[in-house]
N, C-alpha and C positions, 0 to 999 in steps of 0.2 A: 742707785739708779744709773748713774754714769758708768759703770761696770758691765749692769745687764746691759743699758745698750751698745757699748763696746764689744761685748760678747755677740752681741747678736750680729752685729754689725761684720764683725769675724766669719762665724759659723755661713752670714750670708754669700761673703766672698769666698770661702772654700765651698760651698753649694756651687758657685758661678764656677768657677777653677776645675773641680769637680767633674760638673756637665758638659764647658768647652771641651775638657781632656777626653771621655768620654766620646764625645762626634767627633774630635781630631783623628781620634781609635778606628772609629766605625768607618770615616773618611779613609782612611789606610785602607783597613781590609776591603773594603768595597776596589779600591782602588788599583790593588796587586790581583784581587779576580778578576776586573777586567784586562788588564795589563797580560795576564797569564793565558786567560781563555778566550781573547780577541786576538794574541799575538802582537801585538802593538808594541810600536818603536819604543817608549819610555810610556812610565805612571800617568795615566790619563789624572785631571783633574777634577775632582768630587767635592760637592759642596751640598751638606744635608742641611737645608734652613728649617729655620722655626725654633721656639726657645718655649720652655726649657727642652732641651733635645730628650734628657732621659725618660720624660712624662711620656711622646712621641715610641719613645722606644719599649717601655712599660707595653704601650694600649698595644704594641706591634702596627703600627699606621705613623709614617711617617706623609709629613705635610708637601714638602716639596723637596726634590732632590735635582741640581743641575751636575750634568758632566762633559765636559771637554777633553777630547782627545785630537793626538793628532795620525793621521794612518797613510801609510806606502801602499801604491797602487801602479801595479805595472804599466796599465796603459799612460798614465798621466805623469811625467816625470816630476817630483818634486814630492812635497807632503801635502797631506787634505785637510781641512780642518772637519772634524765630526763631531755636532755638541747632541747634544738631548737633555729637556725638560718630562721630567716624573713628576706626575702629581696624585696624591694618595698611593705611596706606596705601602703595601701592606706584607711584613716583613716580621716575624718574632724574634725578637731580641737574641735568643738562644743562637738561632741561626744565624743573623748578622756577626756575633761575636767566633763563631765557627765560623765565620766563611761559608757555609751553605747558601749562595744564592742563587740559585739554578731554581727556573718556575717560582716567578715573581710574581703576584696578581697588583696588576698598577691599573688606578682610575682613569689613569687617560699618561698619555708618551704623546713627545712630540720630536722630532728629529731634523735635524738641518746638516745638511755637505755644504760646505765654501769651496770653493776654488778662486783662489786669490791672484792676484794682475801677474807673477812669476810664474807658476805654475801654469795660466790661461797661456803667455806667450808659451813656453815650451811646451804646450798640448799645439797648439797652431804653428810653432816653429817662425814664430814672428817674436824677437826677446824686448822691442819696445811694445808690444801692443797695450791698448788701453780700453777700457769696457768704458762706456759712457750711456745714458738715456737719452733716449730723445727728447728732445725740450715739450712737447705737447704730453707728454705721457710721465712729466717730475711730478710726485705728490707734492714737492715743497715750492714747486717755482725758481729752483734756481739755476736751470740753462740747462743742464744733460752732463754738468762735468763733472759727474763720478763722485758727486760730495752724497749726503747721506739718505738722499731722494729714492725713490723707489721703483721701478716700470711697471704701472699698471696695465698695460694692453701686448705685453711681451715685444716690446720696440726696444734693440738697441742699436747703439752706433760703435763700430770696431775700428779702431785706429790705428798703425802703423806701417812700418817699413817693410813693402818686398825684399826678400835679400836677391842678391845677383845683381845685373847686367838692367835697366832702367827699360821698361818695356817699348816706351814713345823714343825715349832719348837715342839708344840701342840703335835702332834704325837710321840717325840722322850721323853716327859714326860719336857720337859723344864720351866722356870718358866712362869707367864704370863708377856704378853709385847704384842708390837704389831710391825706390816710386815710393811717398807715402801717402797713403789712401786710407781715406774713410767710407766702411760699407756700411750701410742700414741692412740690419737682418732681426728675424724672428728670432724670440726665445720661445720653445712650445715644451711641454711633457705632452712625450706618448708613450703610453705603459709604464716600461721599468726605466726610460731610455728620455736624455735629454737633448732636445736638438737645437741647435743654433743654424740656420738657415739662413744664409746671404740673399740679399733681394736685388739689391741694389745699389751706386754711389751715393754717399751722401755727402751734400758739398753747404749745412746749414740752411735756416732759419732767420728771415729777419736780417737784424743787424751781425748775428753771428756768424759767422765763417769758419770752415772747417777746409784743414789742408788735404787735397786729392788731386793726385798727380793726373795727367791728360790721356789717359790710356785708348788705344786703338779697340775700334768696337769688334774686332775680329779676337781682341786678345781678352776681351772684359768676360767672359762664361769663367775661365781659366783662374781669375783674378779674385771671382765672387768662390768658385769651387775651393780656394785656399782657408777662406773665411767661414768655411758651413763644415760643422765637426757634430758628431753625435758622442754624447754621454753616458756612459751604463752607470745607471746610480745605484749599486751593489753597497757603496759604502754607505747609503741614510743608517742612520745607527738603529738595531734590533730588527735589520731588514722589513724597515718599515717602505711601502710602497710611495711614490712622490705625488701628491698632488698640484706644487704648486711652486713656481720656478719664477726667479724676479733676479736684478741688476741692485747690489747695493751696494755703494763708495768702493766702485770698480770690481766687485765681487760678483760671480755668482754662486747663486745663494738656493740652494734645491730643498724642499721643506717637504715632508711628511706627520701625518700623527695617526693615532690611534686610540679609541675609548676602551673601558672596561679589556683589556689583554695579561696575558701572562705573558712574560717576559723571562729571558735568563740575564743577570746582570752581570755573568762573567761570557757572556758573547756580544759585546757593543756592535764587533765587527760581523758580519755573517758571512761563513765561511765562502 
């Protein structure tokens, strides 16, 4: 009896060893077609959940599939982060093991672009800048400082250094340096395209205070026009369109999905 169960015990952990190796496989190949047919800097990463995988791969339905990559885009200097969530993808084994994944039929995709606080300054050409929420519009309550809160009403708050010659200072013969200023501006999606819109200074809330230099009301259009940039979101992954654009722990963060679609999974990126 100590044998069989010994044995069984065996056969159970090469079943496990077996089926990780297996998705580790399928994780590859999915991996090098998007890599290949998105054009992408290095191996996006793939992660096929759900256990046992080859049950999943038997039925041709897989349960859930996450992928992260990361993608070059001329207008935005730096890298983008481009993930997407699969669910119910429906895939024949045959083809996954070939590499065939062109016209995917998935139960629902969901897609996100980051653009992260390095990247944000060298779009604005401000390399301290910081994305903050407005304290009225945190889902969690904790002030606007870029921790893991959210902006529900599209309010954010833009922080950093003019570069040059200090606009107020400038004038009074002072040395060179530069303004740092906080704007309150809109986050909006319209169409394909994401805007960030300056409205305003914002100088806090309450007991919080936010550093904004004294700028001349002749020079402030000027000041607000550096902080308002528009977005082509080309990159949401499977040229999924964006519905829904938010401010998370200094990111922004542009989200799309889609139900019932076909999909090619060696085109993350869309040309």
């Amino acid at each position: 009896m100590r044998k069989l169960i010994i044995g069984l015990l065996v056969l159970a952990g090469l079943a496990v060893i077996v089926d990780f190796g297996a998705a580790a496989y399928s994780e590859y190949r999915v991996s090098r077609a998007l890599r290949e047919g998105g054009d992408l800097i290095a191996d996006p990463e793939v992660t096929i959940h759900g256990f046992p995988f080859l049950a999943q791969a038997v039925n041709g339905r897989f349960q859930n599939v996450d992928i992260r990559a990361r993608i070059l885009r001329q207008d935005i200097p730096g890298e983008i982060s481009a993930e997407a969530t699969l669910t119910g993808v429906h895939l024949p084994l045959g083809d996954l093991v070939d590499g065939n994944v062109r016209r995917v039929p998935v139960e629902r995709v969901e897609g996100r672009m980051r653009l992260e606080p390095t990247e944000l300054g060298r779009l604005f050409k401000i390399p301290d800048l910081q994305v903050h929420s407005r304290p009225a519009d945190k889902s969690d309550g904790t002030g606007g400082s870029g921790g893991s809160g959210m902006t529900t009403a599209g309010a954010l708050v833009l922080t950093g250094t003019l570069p040059g010659t200090p606009v107020a200072s400038a004038r009074a013969g002072a040395p060179l340096g530069g303004d740092k200023v906080s704007i309150q501006a809109d986050l909006l999606v319209e169409g394909d395209q994401v805007r960030i819109i300056a409205t305003g200074f914002y100088k806090g809330t309450g007991t919080e205070t936010t550093p904004t230099a004294v700028i001349p009301e002749a020079d402030r259009p000027a000041v607000l026009e550096r902080f308002t940039r528009t977005i082509d979101t080309k990159e949401l992954p499977f040229g999924l369109r964006p519905t829904k654009v938010s401010a998370q722990g200094g990111q922004i963060v542009v989200e799309g999905k889609g139900d019932n679609v076909t999909i090619d999974l060696d085109q993350l990126q869309r040309p």
